[in-house]
Backbone as a ProteinNet text record, in pm:
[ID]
protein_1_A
[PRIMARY]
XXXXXXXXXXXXXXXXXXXXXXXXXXXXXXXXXXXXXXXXXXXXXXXXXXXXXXXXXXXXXXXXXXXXXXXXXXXXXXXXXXXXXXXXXXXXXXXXXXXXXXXXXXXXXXXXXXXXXXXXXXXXXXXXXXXXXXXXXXXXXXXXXXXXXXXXXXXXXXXXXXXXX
[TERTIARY]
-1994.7	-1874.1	-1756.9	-1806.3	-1660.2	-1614.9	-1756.1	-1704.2	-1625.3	-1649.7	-1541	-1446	-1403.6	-1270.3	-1180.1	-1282.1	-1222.3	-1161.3	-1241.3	-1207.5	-1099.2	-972.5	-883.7	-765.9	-832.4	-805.5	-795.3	-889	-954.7	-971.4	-884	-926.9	-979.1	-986.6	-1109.1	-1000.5	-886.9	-763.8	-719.3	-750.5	-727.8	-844.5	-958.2	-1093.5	-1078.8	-1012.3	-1024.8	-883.2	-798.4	-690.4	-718.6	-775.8	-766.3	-943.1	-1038.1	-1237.8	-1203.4	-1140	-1179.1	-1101.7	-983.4	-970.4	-1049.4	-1148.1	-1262.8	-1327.4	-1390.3	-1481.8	-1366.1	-1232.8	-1159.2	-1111.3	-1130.5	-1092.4	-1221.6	-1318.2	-1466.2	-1428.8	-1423.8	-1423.8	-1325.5	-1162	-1108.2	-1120.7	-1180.4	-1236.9	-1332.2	-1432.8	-1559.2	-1499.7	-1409.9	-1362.4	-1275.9	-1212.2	-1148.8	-1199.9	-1323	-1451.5	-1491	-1489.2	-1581.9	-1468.2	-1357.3	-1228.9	-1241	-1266.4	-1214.5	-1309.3	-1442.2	-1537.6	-1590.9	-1485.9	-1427.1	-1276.8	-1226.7	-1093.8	-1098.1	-1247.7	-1300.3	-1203.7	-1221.8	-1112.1	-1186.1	-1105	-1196.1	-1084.7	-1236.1	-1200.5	-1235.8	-1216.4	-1270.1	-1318.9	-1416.5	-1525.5	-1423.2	-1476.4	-1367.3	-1429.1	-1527.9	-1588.7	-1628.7	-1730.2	-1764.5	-1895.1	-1999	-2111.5	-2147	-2165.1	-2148.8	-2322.8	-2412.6	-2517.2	-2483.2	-2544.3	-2584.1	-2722.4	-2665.5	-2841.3	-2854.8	-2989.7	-3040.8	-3034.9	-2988.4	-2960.4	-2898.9	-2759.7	-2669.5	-2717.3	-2814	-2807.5	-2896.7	-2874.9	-2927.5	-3036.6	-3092.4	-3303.3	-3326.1	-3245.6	-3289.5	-3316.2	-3333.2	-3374.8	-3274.5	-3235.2	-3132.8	-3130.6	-3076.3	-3060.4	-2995.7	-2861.3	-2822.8	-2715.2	-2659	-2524.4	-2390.7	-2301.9	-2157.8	-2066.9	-1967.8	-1865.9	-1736.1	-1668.5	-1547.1	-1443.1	-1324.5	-1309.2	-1331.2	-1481.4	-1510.2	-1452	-1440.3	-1382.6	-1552.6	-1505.7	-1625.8	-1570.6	-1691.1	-1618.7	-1673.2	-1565.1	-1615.7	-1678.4	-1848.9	-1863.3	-1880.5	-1910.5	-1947.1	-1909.8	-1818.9	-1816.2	-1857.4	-1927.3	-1996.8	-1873.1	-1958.3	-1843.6	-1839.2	-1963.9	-1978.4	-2003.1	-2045.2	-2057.1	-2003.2	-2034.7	-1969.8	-2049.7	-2127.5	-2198.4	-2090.2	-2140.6	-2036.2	-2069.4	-2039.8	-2097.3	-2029.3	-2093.9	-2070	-2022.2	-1923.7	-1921.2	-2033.1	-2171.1	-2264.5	-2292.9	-2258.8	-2316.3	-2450.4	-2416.3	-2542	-2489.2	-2567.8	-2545.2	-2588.5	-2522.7	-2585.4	-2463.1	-2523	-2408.8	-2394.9	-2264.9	-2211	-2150.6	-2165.6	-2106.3	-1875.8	-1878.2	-1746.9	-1647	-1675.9	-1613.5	-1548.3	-1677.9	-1675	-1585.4	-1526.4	-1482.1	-1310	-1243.1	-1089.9	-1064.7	-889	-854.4	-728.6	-784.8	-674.9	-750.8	-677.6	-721	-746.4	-868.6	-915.4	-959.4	-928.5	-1045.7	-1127.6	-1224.3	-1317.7	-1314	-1335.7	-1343.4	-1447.6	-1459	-1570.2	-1592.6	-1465.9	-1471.3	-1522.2	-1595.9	-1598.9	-1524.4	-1383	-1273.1	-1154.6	-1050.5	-941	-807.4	-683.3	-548.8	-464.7	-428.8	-336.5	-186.8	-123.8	55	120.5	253.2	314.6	423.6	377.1	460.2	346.7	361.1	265.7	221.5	274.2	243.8	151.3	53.8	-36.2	-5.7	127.1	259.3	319.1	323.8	393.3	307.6	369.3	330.6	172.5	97	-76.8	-5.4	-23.3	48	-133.8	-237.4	-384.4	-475.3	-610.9	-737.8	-839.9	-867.6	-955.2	-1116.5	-1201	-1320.3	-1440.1	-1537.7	-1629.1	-1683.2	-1663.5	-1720.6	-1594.1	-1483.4	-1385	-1305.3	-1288.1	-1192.3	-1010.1	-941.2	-838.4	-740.1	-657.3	-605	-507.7	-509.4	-422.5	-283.4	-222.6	-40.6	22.9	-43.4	5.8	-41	18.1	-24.6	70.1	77	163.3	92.6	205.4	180.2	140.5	144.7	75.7	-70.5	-163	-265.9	-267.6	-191.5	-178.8	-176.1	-207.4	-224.6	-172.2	-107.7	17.8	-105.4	-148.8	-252.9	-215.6	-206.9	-257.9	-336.1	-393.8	-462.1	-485.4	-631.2	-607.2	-540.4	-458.9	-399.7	-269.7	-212.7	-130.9	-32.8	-97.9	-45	-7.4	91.4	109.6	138	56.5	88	22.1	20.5	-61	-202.7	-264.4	-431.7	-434.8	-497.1	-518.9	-664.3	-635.1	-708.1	-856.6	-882.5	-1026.9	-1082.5	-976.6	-1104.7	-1166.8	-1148.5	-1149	-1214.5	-1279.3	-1344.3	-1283.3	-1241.2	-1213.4	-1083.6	-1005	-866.6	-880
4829.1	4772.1	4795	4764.9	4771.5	4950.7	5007.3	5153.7	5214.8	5177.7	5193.5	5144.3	5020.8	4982.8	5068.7	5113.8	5208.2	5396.6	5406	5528	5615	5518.9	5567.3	5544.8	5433.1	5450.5	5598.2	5616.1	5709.4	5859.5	5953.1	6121.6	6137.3	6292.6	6373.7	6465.1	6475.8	6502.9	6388.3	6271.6	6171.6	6110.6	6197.1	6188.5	6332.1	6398.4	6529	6504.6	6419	6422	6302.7	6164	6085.4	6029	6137.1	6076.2	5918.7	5828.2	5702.8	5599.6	5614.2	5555.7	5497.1	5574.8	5526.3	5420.1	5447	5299.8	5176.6	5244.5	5094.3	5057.3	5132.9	5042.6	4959.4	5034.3	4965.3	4828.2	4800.5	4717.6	4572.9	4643.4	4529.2	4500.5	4572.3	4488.1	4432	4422.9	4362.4	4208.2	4222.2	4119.9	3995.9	4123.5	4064.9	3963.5	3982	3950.4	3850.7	3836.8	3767.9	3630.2	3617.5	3539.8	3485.3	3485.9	3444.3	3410.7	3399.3	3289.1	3203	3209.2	3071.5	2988.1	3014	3025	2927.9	2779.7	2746.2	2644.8	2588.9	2513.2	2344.1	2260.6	2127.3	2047.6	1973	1875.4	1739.6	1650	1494.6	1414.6	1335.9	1290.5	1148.2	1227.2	1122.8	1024.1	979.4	852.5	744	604.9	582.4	611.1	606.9	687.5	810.2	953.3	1055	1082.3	1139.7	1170.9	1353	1411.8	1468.6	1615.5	1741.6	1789.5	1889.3	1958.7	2076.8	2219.4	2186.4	2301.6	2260.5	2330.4	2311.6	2266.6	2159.4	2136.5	1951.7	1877.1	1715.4	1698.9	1849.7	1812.8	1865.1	1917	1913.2	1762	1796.4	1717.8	1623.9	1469.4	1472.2	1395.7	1474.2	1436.8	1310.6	1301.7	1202.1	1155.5	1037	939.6	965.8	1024.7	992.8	937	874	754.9	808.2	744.9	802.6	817	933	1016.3	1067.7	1108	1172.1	1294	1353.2	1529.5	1589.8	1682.9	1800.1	1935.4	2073.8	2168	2227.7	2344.3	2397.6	2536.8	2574.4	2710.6	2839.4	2768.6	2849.5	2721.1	2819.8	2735.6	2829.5	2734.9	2802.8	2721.7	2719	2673.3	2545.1	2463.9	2303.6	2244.2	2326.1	2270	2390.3	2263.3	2318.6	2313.4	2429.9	2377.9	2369.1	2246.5	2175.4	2176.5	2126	2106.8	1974.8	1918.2	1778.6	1747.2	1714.6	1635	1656.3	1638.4	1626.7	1850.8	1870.7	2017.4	2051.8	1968.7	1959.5	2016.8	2116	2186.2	2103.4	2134.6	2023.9	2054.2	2047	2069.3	1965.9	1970.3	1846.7	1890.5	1833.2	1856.7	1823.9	1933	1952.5	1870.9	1840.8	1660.8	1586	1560.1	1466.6	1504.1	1623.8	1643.8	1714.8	1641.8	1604	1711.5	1810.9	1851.4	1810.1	1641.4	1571.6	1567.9	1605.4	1580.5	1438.3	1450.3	1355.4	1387.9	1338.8	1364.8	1244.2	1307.6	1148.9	1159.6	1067.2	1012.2	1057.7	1121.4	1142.1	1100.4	1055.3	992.6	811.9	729.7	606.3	530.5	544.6	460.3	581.3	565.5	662.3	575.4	622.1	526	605.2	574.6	614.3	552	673.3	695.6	693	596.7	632.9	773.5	835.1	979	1053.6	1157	1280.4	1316	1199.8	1210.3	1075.3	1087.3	1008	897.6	877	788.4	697.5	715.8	686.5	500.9	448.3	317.1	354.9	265.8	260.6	198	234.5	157.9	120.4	185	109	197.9	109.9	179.1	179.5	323	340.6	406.5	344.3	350.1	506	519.9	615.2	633.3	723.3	774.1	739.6	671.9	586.9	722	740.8	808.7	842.4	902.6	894.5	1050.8	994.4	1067.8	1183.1	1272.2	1442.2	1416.5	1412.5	1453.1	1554.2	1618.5	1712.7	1765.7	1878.7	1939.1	1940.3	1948.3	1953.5	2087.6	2154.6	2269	2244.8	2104	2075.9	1949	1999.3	1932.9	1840.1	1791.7	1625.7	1650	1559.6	1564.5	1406.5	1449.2	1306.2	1287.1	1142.2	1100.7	951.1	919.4	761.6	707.3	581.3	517.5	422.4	398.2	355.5	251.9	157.5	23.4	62.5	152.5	243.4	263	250.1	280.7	433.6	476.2	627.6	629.3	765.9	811.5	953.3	954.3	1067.5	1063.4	1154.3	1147.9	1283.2	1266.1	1388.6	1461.5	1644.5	1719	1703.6	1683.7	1685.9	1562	1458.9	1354.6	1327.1	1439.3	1412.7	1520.1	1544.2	1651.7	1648.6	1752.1	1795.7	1859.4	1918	2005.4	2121.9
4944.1	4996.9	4901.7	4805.2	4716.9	4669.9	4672.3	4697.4	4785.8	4897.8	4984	5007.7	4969.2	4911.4	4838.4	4743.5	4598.1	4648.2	4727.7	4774.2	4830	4873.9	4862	4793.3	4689.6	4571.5	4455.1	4440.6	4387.9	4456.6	4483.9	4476.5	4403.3	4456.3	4367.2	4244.5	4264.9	4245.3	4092.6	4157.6	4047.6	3951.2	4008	3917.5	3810.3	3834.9	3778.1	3683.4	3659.1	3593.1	3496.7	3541.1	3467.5	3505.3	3456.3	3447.5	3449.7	3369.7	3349.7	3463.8	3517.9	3608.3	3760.9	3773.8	3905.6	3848	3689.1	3695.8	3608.2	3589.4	3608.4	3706.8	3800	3957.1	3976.7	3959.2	3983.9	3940.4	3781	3690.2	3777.1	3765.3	3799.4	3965.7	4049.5	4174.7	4158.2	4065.5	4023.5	3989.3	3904.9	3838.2	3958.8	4027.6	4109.2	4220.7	4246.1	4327.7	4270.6	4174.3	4077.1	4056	4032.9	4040.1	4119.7	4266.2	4409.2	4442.2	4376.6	4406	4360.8	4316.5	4194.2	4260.6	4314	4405.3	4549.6	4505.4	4651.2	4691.8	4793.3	4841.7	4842.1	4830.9	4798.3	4972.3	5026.6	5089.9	5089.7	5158.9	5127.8	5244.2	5193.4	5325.8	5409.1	5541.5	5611.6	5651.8	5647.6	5672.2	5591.4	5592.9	5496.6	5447.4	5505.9	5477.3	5594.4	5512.4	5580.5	5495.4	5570.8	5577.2	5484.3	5362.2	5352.3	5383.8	5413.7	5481	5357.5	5398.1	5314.3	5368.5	5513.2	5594.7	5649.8	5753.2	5925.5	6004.6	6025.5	6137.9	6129	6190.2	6162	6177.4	6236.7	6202.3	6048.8	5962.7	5864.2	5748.1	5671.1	5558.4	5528.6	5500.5	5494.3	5299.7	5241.5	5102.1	5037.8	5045	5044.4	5121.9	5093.1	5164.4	5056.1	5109.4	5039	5094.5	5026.1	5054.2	5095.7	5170.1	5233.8	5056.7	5124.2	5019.6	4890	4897.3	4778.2	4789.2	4686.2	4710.4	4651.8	4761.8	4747.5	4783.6	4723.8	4703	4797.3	4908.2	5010.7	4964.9	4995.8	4959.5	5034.3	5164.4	5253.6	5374.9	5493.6	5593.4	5724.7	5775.6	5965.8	6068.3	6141.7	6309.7	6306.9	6300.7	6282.3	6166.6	6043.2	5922.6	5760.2	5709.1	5537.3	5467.4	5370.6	5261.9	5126	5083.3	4955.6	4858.6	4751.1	4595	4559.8	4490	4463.7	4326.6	4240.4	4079.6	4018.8	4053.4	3977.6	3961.1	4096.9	4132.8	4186.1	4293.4	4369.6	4481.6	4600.7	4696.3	4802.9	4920.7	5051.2	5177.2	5269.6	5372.5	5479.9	5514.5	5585.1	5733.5	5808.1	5935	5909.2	5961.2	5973.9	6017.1	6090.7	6163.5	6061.5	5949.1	5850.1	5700.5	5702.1	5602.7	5649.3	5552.2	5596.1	5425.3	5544.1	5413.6	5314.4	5318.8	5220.9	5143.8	5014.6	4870.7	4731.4	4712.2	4664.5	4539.7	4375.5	4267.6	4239.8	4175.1	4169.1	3943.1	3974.1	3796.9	3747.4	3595.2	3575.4	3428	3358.9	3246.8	3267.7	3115.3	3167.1	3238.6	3185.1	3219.6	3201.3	3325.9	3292.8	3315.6	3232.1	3291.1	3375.1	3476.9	3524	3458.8	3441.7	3329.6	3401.2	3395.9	3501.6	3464.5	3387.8	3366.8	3270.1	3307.9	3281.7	3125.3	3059	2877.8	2840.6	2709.5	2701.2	2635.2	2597	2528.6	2664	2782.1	2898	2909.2	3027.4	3056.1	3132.4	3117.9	3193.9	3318	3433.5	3581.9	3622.3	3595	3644.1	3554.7	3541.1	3485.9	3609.6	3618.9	3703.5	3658.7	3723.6	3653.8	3685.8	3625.6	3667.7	3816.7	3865.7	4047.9	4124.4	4045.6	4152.5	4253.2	4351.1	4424.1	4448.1	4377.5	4398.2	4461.7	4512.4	4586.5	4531.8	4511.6	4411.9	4526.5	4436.3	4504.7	4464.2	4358.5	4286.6	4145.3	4076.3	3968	3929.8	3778.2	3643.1	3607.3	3482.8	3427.3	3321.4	3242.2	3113.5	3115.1	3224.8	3219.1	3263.7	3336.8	3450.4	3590.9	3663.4	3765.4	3875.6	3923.6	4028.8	4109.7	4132.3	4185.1	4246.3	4338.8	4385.8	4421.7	4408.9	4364.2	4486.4	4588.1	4755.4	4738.9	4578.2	4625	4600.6	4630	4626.5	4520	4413	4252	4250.6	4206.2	4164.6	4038.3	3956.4	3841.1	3826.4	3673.4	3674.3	3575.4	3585.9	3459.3	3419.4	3341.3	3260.8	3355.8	3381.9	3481.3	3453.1	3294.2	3212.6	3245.7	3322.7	3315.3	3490.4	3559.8	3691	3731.4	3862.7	3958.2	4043.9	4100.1	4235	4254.2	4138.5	4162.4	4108.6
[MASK]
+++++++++++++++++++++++++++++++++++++++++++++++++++++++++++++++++++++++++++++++++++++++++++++++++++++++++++++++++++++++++++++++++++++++++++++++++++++++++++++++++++++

């Protein structure tokens, strides 16, 4: 597949002038491939307990229960369902219905503060605890992240102490 991508990239014209250019096209579509599946898209569970499976479809296995807006990561999506990845990095797929694409991170430090401005000097507006759910409003360019809080506190946390952006 990716050879034929490369191919009209690459003459025989431009193999004969510059030998090393074919396997750096190789290289940076390899790479490029390799980037963008990393590049997944995160959504959040719209219910309050949403049934986990091990396969697409509700005669499978069912693993576990997650809580309305957790964020989870989309890896593969079909017609009626999503297989996800979880904070912990656990694989499992969910029926489609159940997963909303408003954005949610979940906590993964003991205790985190929400600032009410994007520096670690700023006022604490709430402390929010481990697994807790909060809602992404946005990204900063120096490691923060605009988040509210379901009692509708806004601030920001630092990106390292959270899953799901």
């Amino acid at each position: 597949m990716v050879r034929g991508l490369l191919k009209p990239l690459v003459t025989c014209r431009t193999k004969r002038e510059w030998p090393w250019l074919g396997k750096s096209c190789l290289a940076v579509a390899l790479l490029s491939a390799m980037n963008s599946s990393y590049a997944l898209d995160y959504g959040s569970v719209t219910e309050n307990a949403v049934v986990l499976y091990n396969k697409p479809s509700i005669e499978g296995k069912k693993l576990y229960v997650v809580s309305r807006y957790m964020p989870l990561e989309q890896a593969v999506s079909l017609e009626n369902w999503v297989k996800v990845r979880d904070s912990s990095g656990n694989m499992a797929w969910i029926e489609k219905r159940f997963l909303s694409s408003k954005r949610f991170v979940i906590v993964t430090d003991t205790q985190v503060a929400i600032h009410q401005a994007p520096e670690e000097k700023s006022a604490v507006v709430a402390q929010v605890k481990k697994q807790v759910a909060i809602e992404l409003l946005g990204t900063t360019d120096t490691g923060w992240l605009k988040v509210r809080h379901i009692e509708g506190m806004t601030g920001f946390v630092k990106a390292a102490q959270v899953w799901g952006n």
